[in-house]
N, C-alpha and C positions, 0 to 999 in steps of 0.2 A: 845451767842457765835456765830460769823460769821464765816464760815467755807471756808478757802479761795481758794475755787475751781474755777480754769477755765473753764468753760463750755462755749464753741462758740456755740453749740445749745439753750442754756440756754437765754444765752445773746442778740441773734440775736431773737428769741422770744419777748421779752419786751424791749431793748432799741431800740431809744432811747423814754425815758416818764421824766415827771415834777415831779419838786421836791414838796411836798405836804407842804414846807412853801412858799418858795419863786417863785418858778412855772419855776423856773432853767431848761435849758436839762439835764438831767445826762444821761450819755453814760457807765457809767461802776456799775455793777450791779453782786456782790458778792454772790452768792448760800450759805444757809445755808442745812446743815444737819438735815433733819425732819424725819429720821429712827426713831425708838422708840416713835413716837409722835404720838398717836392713834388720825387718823379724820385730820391730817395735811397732804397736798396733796403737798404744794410747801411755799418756803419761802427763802428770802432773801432782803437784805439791802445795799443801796446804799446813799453813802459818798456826798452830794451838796457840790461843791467847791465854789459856790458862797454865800451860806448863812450858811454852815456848819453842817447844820443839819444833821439827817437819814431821809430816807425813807425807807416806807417798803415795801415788796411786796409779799403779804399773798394768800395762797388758803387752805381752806379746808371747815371742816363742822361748823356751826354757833358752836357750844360746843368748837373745837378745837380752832376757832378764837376766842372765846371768852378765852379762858383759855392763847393763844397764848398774846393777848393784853394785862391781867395780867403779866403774865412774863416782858414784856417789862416794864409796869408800875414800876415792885416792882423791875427789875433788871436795865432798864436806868434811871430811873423816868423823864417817858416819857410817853404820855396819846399818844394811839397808834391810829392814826386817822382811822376812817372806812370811809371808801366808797366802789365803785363801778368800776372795769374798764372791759371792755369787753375783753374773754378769747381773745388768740389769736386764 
């Protein structure tokens, strides 16, 4: 569930970054809601208008992302890529 908050701090933070299929700019970058998610620190998802896909954009503890990546798995069926980016 994407939570569709504006946040210009949010957004000014990470965009703009590549899309993790196609390596697209995306520039708009939707906040999700990780209250209640024990060990999730930040999270949200961003629509490539060029190849259509999601990207994600995950923070928390290895348990949360790990459980986070599930969800995604069993609720987009979608294998939630992992990497790396440097915080801001």
């Amino acid at each position: 569930m994407v939570v569709a908050i504006k946040d210009a701090n949010f957004v000014r933070l990470f965009a703009p970054f590549e899309c993790d299929n196609c390596e697209a700019n995306i520039a708009e970058i939707e906040p999700m809601d990780v209250r209640g998610m024990t060990g999730m620190r930040l999270a949200a998802a961003a629509f490539c208008p060029s190849c259509s896909s999601t990207t994600w954009v995950l923070d928390g503890t290895p348990e949360a992302l790990a459980k986070m990546r599930e969800f995604l798995k069993e609720e987009h069926g979608v294998q939630a890529k992992t990497g790396h980016a440097l915080k801001p």
